[in-house]
DSSP file (Angstrom, degrees, kcal/mol; ACC not computed):
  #  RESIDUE AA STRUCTURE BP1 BP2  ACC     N-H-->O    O-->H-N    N-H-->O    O-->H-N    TCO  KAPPA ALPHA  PHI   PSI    X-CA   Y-CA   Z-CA
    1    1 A X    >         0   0    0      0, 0.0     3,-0.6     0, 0.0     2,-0.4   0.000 360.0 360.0 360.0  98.9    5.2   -8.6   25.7
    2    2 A X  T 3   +     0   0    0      1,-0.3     3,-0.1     3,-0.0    36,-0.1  -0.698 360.0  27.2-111.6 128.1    3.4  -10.6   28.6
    3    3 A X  T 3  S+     0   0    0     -2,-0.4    32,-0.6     1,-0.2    -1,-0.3   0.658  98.9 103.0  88.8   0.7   -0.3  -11.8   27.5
    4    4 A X  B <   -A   34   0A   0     -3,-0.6    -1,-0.2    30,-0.1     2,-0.2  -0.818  42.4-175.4-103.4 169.2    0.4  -12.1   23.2
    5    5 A X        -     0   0    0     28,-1.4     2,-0.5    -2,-0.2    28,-0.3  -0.811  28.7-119.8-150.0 119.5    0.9  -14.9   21.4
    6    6 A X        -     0   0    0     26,-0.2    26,-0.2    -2,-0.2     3,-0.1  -0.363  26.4-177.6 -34.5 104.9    1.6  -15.3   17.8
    7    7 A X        -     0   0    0     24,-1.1     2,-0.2    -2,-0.5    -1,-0.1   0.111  58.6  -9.0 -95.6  22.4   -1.2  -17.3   16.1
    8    8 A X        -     0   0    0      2,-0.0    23,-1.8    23,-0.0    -1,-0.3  -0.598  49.1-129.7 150.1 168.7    0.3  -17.3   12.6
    9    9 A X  E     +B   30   0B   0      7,-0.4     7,-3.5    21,-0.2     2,-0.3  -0.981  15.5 174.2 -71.1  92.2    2.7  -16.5    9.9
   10   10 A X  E     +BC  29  15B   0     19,-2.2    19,-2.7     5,-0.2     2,-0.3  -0.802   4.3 168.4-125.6 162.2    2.0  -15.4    6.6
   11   11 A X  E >  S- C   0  14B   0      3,-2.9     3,-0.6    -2,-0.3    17,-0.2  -0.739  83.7  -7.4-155.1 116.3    5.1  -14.3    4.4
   12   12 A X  T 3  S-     0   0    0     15,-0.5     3,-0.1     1,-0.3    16,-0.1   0.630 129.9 -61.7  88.7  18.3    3.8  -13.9    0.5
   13   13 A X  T 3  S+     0   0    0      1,-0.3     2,-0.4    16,-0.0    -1,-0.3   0.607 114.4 109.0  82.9   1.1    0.6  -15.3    1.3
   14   14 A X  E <   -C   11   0B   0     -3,-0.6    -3,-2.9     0, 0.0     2,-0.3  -0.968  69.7-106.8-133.7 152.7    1.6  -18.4    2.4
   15   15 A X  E     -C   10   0B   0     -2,-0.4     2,-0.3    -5,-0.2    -5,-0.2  -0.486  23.4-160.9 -82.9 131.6    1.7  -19.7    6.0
   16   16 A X        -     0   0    0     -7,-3.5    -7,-0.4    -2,-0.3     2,-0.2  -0.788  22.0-109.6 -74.8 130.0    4.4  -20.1    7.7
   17   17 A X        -     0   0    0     -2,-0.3     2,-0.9    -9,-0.1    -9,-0.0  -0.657  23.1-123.3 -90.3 167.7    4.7  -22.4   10.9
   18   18 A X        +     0   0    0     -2,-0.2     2,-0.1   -12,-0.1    -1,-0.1  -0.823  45.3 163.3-112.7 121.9    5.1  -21.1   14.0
   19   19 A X        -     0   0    0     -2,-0.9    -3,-0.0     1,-0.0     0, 0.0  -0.348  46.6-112.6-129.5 175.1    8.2  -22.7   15.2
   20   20 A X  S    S+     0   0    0     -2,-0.1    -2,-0.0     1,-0.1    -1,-0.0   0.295 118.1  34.1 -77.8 -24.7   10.5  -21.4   18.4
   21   21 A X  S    S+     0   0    0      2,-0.1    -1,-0.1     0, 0.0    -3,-0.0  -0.033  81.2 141.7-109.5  45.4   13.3  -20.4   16.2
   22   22 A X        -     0   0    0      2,-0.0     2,-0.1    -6,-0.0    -4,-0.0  -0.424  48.9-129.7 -84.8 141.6   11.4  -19.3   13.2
   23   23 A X        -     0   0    0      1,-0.1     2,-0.5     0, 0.0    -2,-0.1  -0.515  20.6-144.3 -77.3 143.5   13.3  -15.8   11.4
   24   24 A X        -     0   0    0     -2,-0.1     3,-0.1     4,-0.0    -1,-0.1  -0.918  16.3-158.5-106.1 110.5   11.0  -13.1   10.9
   25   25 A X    >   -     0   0    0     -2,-0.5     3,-1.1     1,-0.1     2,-0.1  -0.117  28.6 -86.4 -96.7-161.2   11.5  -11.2    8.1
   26   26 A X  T 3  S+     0   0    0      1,-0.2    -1,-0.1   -15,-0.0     3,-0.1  -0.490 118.0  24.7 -76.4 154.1   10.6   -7.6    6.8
   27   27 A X  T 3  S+     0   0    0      1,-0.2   -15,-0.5    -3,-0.1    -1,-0.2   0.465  83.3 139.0  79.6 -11.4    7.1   -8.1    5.2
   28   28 A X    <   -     0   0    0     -3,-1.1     2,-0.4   -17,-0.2    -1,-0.2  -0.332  47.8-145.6 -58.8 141.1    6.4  -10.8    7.2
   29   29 A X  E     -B   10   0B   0    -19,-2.7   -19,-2.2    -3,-0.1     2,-0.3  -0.982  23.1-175.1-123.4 129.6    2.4  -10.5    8.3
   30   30 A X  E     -B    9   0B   0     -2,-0.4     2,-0.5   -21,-0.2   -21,-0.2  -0.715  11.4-157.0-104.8 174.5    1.9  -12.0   12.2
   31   31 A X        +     0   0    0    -23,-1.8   -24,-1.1    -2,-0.3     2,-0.1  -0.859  18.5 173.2-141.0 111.1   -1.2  -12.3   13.8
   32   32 A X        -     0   0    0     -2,-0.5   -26,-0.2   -26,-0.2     2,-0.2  -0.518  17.7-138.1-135.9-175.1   -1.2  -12.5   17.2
   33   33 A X        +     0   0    0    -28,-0.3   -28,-1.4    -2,-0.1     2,-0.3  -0.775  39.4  95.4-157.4 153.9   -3.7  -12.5   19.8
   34   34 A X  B    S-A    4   0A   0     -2,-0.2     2,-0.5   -30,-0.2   -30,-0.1  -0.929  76.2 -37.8 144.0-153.6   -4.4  -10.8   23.5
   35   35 A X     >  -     0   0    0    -32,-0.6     4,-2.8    -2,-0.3     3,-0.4  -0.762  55.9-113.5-114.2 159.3   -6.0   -8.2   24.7
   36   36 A X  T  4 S+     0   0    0     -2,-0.5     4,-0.3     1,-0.3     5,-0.1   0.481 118.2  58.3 -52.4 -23.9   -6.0   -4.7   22.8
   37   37 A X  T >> S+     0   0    0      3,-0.2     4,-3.0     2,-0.2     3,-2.9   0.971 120.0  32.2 -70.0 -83.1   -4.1   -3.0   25.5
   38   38 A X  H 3> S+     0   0    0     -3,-0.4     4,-3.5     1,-0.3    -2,-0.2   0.830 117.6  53.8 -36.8 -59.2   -1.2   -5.8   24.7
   39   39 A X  H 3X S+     0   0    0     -4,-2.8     4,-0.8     2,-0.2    -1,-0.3   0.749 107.2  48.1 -62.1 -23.8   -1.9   -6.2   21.1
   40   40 A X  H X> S+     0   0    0     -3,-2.9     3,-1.4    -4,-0.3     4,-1.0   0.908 115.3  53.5 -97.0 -52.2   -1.6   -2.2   20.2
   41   41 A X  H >< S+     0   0    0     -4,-3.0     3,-4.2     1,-0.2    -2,-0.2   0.908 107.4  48.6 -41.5 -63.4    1.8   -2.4   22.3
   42   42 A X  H >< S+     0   0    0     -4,-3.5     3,-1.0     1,-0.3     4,-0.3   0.674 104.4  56.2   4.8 -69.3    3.1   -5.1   20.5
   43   43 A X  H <X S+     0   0    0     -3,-1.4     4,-1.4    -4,-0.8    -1,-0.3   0.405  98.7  62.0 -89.0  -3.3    2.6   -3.8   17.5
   44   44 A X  T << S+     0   0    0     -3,-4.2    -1,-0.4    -4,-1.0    -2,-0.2   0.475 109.0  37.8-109.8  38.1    4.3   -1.2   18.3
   45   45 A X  T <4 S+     0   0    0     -3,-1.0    -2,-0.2    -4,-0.1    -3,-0.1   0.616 122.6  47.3-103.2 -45.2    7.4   -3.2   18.8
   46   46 A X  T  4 S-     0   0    0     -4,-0.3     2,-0.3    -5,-0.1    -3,-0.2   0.909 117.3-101.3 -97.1 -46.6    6.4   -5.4   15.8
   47   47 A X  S  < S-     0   0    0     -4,-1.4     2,-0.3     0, 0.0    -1,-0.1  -0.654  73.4 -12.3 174.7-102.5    5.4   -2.2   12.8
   48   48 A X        -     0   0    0     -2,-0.3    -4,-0.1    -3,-0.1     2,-0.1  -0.956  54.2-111.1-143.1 129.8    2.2   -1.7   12.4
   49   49 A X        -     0   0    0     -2,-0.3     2,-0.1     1,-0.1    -9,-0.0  -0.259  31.6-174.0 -61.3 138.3   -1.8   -2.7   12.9
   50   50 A X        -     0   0    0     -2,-0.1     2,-0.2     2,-0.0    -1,-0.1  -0.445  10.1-168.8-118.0  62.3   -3.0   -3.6    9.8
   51   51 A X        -     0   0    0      1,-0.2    -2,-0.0    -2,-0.1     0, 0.0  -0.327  30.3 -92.2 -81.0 141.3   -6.8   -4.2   10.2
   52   52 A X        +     0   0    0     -2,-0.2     2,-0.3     1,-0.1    -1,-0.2  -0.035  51.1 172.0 -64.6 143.9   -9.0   -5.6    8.1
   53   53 A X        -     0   0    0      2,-0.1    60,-0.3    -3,-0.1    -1,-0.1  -0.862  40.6-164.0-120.7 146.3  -10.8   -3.2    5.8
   54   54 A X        +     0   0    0     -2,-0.3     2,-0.2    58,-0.1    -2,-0.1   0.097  65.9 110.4-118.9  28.2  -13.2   -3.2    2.9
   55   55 A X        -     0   0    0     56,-0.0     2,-0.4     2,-0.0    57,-0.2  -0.731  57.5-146.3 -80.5 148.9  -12.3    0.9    2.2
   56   56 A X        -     0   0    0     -2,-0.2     2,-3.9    55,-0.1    55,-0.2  -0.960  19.2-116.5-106.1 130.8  -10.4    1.7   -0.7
   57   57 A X    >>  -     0   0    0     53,-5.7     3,-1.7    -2,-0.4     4,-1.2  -0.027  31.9-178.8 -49.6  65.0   -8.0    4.7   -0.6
   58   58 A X  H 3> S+     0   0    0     -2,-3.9     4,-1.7     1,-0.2     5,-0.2   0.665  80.3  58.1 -49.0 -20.9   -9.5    7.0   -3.0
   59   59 A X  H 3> S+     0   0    0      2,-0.2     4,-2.5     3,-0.2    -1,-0.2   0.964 108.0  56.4 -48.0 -56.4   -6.8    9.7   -2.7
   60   60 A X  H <> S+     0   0    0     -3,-1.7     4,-0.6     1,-0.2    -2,-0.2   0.904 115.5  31.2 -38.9 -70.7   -4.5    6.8   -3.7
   61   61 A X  H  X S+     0   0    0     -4,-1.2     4,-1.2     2,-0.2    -1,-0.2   0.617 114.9  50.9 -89.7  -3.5   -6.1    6.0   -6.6
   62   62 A X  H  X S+     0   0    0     -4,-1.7     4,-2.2    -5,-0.3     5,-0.2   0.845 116.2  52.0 -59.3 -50.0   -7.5    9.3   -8.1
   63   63 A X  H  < S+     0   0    0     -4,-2.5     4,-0.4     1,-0.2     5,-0.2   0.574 109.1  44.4 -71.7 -28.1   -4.1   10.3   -7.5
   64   64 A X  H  X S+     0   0    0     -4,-0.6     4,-0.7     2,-0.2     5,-0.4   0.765 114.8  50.7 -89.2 -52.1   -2.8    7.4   -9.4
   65   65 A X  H  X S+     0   0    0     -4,-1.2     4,-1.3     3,-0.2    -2,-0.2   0.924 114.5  43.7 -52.9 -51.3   -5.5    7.9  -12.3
   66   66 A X  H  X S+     0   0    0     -4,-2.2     4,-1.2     2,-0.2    -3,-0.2   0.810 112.6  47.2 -75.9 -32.4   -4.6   11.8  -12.8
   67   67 A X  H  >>S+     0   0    0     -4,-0.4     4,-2.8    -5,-0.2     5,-0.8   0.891 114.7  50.5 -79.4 -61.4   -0.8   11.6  -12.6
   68   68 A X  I  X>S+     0   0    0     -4,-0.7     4,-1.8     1,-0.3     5,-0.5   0.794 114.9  48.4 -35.0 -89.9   -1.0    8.2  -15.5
   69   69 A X  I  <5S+     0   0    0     -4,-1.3    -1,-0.3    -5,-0.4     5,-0.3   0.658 111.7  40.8 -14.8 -54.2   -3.1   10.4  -17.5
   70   70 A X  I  X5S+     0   0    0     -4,-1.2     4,-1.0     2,-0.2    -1,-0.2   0.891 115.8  53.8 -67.5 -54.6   -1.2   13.3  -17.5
   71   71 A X  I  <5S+     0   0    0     -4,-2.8    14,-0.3    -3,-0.5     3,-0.2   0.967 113.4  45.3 -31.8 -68.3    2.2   11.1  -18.0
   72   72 A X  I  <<S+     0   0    0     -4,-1.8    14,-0.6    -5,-0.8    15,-0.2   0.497 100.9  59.3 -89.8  18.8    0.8    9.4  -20.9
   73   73 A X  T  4<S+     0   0    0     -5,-0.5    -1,-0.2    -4,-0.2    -2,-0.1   0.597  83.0 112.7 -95.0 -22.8   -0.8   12.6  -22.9
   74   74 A X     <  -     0   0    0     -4,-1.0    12,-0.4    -5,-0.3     2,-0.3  -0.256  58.2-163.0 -33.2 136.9    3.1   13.6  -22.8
   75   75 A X        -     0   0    0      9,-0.1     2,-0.3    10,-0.1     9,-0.2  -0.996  18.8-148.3-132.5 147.7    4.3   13.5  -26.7
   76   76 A X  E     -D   83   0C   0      7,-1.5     7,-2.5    -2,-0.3     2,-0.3  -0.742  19.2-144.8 -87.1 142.0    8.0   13.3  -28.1
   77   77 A X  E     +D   82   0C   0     -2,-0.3     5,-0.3     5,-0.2     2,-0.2  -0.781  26.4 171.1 -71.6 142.1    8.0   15.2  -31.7
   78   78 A X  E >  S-D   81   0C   0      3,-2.1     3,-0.9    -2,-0.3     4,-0.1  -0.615  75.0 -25.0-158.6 100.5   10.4   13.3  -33.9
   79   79 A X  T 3  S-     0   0    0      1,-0.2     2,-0.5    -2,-0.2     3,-0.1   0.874 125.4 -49.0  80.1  23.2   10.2   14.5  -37.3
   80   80 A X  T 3  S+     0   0    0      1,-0.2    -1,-0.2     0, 0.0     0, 0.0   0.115 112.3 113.2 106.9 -46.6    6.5   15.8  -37.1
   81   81 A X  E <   -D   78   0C   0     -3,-0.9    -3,-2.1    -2,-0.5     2,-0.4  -0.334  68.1-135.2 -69.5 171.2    5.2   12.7  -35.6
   82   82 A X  E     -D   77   0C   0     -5,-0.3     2,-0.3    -3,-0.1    -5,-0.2  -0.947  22.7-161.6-142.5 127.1    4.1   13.0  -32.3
   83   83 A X  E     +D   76   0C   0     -7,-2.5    -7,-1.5    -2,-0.4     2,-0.4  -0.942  25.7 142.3 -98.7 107.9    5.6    9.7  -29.9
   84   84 A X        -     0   0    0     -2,-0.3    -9,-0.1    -9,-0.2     3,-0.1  -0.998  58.4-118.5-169.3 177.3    3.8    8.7  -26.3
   85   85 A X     >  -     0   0    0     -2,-0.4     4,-0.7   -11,-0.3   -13,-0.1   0.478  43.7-137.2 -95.7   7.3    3.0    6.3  -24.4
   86   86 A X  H  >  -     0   0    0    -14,-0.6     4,-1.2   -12,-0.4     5,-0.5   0.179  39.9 -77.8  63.6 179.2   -0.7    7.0  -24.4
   87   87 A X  H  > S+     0   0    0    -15,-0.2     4,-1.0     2,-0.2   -18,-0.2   0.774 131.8  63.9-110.4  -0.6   -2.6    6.7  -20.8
   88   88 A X  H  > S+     0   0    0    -16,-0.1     4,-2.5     2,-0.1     5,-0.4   0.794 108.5  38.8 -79.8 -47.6   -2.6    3.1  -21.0
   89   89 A X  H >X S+     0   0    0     -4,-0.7     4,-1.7     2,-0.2     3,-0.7   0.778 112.3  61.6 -20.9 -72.3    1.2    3.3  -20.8
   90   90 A X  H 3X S+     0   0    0     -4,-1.2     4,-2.4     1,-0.4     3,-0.5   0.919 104.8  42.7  23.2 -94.2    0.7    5.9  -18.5
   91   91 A X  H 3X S+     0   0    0     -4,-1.0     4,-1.2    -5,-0.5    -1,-0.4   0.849 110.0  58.4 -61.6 -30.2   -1.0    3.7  -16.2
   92   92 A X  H <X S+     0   0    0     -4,-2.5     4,-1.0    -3,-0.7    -2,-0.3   0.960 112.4  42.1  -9.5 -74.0    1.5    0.9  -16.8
   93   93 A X  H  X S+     0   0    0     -4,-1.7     4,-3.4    -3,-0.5     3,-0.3   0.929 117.5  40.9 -60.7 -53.4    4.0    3.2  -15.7
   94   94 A X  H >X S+     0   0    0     -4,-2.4     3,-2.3     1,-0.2     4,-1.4   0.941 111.9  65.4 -63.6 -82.7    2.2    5.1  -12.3
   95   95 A X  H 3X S+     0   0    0     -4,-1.2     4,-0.9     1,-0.3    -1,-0.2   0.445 106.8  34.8 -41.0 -15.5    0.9    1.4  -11.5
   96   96 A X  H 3X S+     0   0    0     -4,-1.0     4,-2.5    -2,-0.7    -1,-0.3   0.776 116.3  53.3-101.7 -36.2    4.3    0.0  -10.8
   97   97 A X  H <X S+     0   0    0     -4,-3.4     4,-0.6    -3,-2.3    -2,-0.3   0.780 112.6  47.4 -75.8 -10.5    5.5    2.9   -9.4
   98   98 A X  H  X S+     0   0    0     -4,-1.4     4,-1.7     2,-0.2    -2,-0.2   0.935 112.0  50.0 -24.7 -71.2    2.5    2.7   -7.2
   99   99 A X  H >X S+     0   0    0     -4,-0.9     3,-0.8     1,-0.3     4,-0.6   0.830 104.5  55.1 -48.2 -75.7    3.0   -0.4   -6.5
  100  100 A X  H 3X S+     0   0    0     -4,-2.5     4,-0.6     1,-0.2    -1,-0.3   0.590 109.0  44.9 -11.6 -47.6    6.4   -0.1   -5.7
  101  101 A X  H >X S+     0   0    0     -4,-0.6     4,-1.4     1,-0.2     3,-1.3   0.929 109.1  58.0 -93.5 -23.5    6.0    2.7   -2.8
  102  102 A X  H << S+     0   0    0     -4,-1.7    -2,-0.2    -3,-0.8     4,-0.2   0.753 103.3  53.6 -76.9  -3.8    3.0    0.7   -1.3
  103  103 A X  H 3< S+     0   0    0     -4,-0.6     3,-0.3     2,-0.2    -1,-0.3   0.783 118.4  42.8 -80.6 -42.9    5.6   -2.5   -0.9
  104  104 A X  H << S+     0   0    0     -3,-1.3    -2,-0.2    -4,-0.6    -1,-0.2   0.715 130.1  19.1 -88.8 -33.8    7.5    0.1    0.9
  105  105 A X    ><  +     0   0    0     -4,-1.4     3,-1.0     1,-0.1    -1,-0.3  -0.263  61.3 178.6-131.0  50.5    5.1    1.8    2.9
  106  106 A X  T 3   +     0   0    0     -3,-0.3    -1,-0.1     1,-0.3    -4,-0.1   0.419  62.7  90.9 -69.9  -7.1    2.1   -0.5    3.2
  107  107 A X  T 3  S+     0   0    0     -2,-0.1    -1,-0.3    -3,-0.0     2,-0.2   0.875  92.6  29.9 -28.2 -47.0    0.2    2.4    5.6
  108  108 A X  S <  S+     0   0    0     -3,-1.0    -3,-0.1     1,-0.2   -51,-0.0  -0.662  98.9  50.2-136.3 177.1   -1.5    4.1    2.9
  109  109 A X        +     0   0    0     -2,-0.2     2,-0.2     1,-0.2    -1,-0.2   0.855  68.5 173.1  77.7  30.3   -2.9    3.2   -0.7
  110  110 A X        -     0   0    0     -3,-0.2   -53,-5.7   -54,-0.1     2,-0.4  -0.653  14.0-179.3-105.7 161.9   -5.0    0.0    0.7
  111  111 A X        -     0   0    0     -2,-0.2   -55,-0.1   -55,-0.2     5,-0.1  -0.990  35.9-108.2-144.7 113.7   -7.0   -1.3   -1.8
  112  112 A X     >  -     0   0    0     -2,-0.4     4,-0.7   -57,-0.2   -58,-0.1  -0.024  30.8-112.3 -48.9 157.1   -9.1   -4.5   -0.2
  113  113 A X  T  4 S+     0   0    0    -60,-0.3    -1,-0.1     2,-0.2   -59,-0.1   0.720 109.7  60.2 -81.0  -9.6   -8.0   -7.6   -1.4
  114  114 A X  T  4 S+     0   0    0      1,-0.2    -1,-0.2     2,-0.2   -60,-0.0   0.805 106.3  55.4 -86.1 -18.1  -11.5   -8.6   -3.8
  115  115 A X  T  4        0   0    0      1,-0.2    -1,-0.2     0, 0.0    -2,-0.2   0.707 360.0 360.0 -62.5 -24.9  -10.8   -5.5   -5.7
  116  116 A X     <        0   0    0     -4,-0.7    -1,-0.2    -5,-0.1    -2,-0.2   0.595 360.0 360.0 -82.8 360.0   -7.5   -6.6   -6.4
């Protein structure tokens, strides 16, 4: 990769330096530099371009509103009473498993970071 250069390290939010043996792990976000040609090769060595956005995925989270709902109108009978978790549960529940697959798959679901 002739013409990039790493210009940081972020892993959890927090900088990393950028050292000559430094590990790179999964999740790790670099930011490198060069020209666009270089930089889209790279990345496809490295993952994936992640560029900044201020869209939010609305599929993502419609999709995330309608399933919660749905989850938490569910009711257990037991004895007559009617048991659930409600749709804040509901959304408790979807939001972590949300959560969960975008940690896995950080492509889809983005949600700018002043919304979060």
């Amino acid at each position: 990769m002739h013409g990039v250069s790493i210009s940081s390290i972020k892993r959890a939010s927090i900088d990393i330096p950028v050292l000559a043996k430094i590990v790179v792990d999964a999740g790790d976000m670099l930011q490198i530099t060069g020209l666009k040609q270089e930089v889209n090769e790279a990345a496809k060595h490295l993952g994936y371009v992640d560029r900044p956005s201020n869209q939010t995925d609305m599929v993502f989270v419609g999709l995330g509103i309608l399933l919660s709902g749905l989850f938490g109108a569910l009711a257990i009978h037991i004895g007559g009473v009617p048991i659930s978790l409600s749709t804040s549960g509901g959304a408790l529940i979807f939001g972590l498993i949300f959560g969960w697959l975008r940690s896995k798959h950080p492509t889809f679901g983005g949600i700018p970071e002043p919304a979060i």
